[in-house]
Backbone as a printed PyTorch tensor [residue, N CA C, xyz], in Angstrom:
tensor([[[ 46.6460,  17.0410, -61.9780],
         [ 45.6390,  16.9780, -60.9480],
         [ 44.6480,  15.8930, -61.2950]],

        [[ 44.2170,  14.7690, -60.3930],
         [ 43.5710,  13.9860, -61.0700],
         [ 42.0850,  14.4670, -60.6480]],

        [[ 40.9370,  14.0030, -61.6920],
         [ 39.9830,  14.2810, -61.5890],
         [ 39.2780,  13.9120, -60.6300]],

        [[ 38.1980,  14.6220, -59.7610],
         [ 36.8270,  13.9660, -59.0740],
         [ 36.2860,  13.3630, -59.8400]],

        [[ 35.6030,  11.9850, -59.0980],
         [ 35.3710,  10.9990, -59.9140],
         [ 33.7450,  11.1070, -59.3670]],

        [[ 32.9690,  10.5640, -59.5480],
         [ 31.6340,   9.7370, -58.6360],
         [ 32.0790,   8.8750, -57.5870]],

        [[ 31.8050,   8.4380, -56.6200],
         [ 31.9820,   7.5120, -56.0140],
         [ 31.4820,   5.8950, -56.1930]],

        [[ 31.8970,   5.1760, -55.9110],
         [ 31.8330,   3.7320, -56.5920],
         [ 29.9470,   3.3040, -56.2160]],

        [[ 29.2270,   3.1470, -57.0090],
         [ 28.1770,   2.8520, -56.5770],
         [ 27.1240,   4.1680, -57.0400]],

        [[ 27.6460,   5.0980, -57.5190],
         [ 26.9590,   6.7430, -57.6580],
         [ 26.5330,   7.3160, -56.2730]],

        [[ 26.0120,   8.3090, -57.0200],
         [ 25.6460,   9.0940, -55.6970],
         [ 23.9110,   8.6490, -55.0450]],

        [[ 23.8760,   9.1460, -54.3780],
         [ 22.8390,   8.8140, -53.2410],
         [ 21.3830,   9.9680, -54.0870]],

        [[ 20.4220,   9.3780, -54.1820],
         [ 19.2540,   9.8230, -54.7910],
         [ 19.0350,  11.1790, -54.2550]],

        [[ 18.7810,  12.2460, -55.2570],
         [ 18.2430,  13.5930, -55.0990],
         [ 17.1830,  13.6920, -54.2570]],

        [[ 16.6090,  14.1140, -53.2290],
         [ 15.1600,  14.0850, -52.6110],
         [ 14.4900,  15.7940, -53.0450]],

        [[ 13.8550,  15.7270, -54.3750],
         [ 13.4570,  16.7320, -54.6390],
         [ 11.9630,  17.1540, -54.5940]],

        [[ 11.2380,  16.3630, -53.8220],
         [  9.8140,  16.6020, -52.8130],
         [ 10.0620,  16.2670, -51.4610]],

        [[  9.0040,  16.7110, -51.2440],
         [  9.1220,  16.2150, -49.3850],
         [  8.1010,  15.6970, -49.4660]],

        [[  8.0870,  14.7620, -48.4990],
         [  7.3390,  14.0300, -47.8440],
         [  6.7760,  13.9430, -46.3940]],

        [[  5.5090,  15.2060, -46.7880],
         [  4.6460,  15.6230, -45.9330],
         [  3.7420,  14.6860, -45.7030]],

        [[  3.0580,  14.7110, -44.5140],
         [  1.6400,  13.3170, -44.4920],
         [  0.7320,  14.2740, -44.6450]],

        [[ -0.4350,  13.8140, -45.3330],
         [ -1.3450,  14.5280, -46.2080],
         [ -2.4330,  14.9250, -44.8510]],

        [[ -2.9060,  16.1650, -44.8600],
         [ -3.2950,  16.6920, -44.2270],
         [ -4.7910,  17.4530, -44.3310]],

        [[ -5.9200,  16.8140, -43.7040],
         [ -7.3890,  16.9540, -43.9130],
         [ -7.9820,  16.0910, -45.2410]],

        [[ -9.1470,  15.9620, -45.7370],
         [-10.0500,  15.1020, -46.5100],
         [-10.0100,  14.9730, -47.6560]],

        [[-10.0710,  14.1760, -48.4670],
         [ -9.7270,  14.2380, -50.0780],
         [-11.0120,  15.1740, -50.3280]],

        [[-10.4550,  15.6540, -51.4980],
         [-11.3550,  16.6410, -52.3200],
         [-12.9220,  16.6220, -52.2550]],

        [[-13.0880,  15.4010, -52.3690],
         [-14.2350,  15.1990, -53.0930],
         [-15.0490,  15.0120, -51.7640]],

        [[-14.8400,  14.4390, -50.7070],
         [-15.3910,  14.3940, -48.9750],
         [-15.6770,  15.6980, -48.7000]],

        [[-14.7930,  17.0020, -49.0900],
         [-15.6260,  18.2810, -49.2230],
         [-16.4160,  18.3950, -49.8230]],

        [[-16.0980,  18.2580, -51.3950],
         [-17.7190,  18.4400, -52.1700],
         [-18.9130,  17.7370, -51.8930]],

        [[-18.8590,  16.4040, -50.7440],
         [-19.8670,  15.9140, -50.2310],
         [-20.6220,  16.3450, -49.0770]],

        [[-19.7900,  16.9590, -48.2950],
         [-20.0920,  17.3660, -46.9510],
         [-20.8770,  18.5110, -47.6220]],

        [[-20.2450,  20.1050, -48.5450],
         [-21.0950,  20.7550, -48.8970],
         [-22.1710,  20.5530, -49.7370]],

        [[-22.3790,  19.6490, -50.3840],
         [-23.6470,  19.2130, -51.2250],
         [-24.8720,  18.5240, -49.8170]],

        [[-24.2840,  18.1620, -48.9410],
         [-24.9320,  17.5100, -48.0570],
         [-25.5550,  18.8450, -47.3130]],

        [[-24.9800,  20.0150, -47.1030],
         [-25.4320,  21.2720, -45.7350],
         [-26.4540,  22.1200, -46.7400]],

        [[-25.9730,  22.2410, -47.7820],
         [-26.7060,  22.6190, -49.2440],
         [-28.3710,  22.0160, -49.0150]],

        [[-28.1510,  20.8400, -49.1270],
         [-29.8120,  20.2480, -49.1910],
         [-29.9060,  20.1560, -47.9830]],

        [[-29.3210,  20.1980, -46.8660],
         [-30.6810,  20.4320, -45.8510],
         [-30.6990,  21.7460, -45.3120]],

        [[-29.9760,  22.9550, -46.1240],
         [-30.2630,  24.2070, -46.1670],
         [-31.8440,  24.3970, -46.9360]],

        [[-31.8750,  23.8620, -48.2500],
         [-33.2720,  23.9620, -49.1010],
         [-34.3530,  23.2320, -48.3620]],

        [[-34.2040,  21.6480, -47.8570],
         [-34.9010,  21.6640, -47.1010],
         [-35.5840,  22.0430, -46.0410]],

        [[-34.6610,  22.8350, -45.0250],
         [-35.7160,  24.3380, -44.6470],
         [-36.0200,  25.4220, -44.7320]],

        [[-35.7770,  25.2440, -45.8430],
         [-36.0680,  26.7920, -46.8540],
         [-37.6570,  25.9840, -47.2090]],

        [[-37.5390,  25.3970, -47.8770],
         [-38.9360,  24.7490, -48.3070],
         [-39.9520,  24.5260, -47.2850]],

        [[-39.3040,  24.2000, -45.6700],
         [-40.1050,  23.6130, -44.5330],
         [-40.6580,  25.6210, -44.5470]],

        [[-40.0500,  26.4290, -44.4860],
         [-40.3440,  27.7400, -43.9700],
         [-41.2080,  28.0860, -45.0360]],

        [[-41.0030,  27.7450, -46.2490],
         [-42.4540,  28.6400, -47.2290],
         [-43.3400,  28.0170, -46.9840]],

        [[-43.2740,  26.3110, -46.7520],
         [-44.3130,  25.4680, -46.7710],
         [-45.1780,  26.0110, -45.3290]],

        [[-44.6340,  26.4930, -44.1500],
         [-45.7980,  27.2120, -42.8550],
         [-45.6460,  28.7460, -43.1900]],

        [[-45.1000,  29.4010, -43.6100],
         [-45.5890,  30.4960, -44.2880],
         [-46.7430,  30.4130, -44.8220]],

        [[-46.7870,  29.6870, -45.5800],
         [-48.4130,  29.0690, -46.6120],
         [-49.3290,  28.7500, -45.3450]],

        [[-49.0420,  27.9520, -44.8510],
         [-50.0380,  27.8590, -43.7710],
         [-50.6310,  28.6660, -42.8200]],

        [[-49.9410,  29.7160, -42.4520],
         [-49.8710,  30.8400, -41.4830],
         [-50.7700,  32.1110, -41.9510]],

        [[-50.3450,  31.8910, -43.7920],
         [-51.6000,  33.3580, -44.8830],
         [-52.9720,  31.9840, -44.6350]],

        [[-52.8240,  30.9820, -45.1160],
         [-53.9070,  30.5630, -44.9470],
         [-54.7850,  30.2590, -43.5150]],

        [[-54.2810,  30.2030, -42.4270],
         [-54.9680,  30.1960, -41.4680],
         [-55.2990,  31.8090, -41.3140]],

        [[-54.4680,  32.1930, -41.2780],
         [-54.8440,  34.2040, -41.4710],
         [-55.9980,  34.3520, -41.6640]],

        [[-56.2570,  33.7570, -43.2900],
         [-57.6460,  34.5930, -44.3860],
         [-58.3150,  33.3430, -43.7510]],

        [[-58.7160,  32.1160, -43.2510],
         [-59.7780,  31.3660, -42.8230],
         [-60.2220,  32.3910, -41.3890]],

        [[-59.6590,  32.3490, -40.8910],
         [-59.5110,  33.5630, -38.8500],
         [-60.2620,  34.5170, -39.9730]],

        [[-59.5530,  35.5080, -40.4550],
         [-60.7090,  36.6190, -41.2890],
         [-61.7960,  36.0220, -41.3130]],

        [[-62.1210,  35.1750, -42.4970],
         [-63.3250,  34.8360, -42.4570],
         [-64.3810,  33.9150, -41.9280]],

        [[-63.8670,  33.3290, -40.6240],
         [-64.7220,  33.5000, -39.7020],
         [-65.1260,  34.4340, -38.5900]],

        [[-64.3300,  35.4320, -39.0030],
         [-64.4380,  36.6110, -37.8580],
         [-65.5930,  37.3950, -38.7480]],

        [[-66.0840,  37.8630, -40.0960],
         [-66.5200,  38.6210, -40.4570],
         [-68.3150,  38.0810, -39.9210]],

        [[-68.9020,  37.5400, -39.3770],
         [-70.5610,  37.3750, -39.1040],
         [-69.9960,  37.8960, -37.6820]],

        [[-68.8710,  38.1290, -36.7820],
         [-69.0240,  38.6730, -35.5310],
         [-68.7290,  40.2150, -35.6300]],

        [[-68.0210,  40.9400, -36.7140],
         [-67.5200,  42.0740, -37.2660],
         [-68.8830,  42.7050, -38.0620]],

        [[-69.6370,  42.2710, -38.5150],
         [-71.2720,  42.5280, -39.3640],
         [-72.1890,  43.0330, -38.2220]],

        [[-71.7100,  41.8060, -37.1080],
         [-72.8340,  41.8980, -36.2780],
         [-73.0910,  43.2400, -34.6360]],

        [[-71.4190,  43.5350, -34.6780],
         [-70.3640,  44.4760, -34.2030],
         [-71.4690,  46.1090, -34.6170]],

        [[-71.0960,  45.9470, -36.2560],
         [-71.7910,  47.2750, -37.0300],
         [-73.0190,  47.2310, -36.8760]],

        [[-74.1080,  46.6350, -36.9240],
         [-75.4770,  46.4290, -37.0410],
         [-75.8040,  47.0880, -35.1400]],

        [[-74.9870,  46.2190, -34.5470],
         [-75.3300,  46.8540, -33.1650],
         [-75.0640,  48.6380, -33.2550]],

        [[-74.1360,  49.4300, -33.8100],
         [-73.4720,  50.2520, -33.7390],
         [-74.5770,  50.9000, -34.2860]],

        [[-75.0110,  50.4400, -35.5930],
         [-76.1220,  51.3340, -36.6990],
         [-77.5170,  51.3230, -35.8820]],

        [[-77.7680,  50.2550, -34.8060],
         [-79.3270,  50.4240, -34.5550],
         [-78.9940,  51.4940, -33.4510]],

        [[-77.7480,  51.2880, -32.5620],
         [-77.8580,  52.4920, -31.5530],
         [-77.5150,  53.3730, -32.0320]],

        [[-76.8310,  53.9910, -32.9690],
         [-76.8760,  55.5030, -33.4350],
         [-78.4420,  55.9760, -34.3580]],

        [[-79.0790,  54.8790, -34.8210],
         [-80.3670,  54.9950, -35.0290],
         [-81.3890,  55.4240, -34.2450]],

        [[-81.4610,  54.7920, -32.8010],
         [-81.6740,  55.0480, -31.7940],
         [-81.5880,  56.5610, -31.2980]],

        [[-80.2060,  56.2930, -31.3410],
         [-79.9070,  57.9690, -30.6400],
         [-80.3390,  59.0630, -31.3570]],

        [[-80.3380,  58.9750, -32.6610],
         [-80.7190,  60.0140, -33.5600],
         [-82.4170,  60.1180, -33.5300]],

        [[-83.3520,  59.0300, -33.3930],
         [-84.5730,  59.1320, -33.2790],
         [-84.8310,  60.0530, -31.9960]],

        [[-84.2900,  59.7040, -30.4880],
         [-84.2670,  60.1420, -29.7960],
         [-84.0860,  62.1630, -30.0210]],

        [[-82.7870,  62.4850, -30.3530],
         [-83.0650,  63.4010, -31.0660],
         [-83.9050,  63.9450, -31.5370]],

        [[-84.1930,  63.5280, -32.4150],
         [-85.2160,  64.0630, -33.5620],
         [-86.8300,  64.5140, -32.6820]],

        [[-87.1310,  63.3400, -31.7040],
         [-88.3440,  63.4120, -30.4340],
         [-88.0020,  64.9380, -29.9310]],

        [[-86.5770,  65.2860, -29.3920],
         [-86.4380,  65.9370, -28.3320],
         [-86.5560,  67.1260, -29.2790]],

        [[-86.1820,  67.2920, -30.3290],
         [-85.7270,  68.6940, -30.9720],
         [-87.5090,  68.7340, -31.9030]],

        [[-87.9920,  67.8270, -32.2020],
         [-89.2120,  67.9770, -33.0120],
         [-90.3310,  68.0470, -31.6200]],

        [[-90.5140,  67.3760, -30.8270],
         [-91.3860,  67.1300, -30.0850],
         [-92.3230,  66.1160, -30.0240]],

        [[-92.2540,  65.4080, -31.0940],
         [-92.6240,  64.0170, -31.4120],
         [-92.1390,  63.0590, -32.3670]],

        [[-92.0520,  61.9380, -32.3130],
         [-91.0880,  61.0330, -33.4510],
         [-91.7480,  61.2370, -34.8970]],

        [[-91.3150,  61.7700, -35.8240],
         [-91.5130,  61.6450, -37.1950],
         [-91.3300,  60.0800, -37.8140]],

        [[-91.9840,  59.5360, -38.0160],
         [-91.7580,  58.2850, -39.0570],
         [-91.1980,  59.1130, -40.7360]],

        [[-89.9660,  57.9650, -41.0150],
         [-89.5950,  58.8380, -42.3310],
         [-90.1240,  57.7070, -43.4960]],

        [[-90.0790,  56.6340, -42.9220],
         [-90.0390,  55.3950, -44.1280],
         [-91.4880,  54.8340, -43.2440]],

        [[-92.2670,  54.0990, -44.7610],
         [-93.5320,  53.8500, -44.0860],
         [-94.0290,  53.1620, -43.0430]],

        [[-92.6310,  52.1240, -42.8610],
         [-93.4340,  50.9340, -41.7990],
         [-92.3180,  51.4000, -41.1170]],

        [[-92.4500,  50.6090, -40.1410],
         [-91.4320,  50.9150, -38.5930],
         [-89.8830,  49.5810, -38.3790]],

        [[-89.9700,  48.9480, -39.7060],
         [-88.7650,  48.2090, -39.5430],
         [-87.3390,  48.5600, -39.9310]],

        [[-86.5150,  48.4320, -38.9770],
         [-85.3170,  48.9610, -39.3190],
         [-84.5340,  48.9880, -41.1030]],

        [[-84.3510,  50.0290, -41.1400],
         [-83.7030,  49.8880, -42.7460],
         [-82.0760,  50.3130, -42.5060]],

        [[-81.0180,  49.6670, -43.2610],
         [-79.8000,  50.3270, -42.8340],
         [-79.6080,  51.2840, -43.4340]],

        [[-79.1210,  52.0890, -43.4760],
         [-78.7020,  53.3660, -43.8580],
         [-77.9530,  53.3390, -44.7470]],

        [[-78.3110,  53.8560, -45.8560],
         [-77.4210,  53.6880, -47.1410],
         [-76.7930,  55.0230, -47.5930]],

        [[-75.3930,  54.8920, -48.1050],
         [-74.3210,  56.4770, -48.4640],
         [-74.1990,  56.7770, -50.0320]],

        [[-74.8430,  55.5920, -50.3070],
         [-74.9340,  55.6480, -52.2090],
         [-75.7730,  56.6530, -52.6850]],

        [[-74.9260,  57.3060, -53.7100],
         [-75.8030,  58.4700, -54.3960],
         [-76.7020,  57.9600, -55.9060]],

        [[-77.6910,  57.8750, -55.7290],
         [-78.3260,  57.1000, -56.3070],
         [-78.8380,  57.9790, -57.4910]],

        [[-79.1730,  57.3330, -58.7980],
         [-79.5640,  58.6560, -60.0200],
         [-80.9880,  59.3310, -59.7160]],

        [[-81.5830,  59.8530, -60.0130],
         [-82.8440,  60.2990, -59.7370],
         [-83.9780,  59.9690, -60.5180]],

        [[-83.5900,  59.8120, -61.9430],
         [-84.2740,  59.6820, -62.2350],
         [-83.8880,  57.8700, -63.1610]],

        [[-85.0730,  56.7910, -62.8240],
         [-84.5170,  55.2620, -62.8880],
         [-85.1660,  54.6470, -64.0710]],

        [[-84.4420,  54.2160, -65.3330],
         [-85.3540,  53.7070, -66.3530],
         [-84.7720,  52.0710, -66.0700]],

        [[-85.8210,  51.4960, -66.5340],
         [-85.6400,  50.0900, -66.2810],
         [-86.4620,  49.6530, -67.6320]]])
């Protein structure tokens, strides 16, 4: 029996990959694109604390220009319940008692004070 031989010229090259066409961005065009969404993620992360900050600070400035209209709120509140209570005091005594010597308003104080004061 004579042998199989090769054929004159050998055989025809193995194709042991394929040859796919490469499909979406080299590697590294990802790691750019996400390094790129990355920082302008922090950048408004930073834009949002940075008016956060602004927003406590306009807050506590608004507070404190509101507090001489909030003082002035109570003072109205303290002379008319002052008022009303003198009134009182006319109707149930029959004439106004002075308690403090002169007649200018004093505010009313809740402090328990010692009795006896060394200085």
């Amino acid at each position: 029996m004579p042998q199989d031989m090769p054929p004159v010229g050998g055989y025809e090259p193995v194709q042991y990959r394929r040859n796919l066409p490469v499909r979406g961005f080299r590697p590294a065009w990802y790691l750019v694109a996400v390094a790129g969404i990355m920082t302008y993620g922090f950048y408004r992360v930073g834009q949002g604390i940075r008016e956060h900050n602004e927003l406590a600070r306009e807050k506590m400035w608004s507070r404190i220009h509101l507090i001489p209209l909030l003082q002035a709120e109570e003072d109205r509140d303290l002379v008319r319940r002052h008022l009303a209570q003198q009134k009182m005091e006319e109707e149930l005594l029959g004439k106004a008692v002075p308690v403090y010597n002169g007649d200018r308003f004093v505010r009313p104080t809740y402090a328990v004070t010692p009795s006896n004061v060394t200085k």
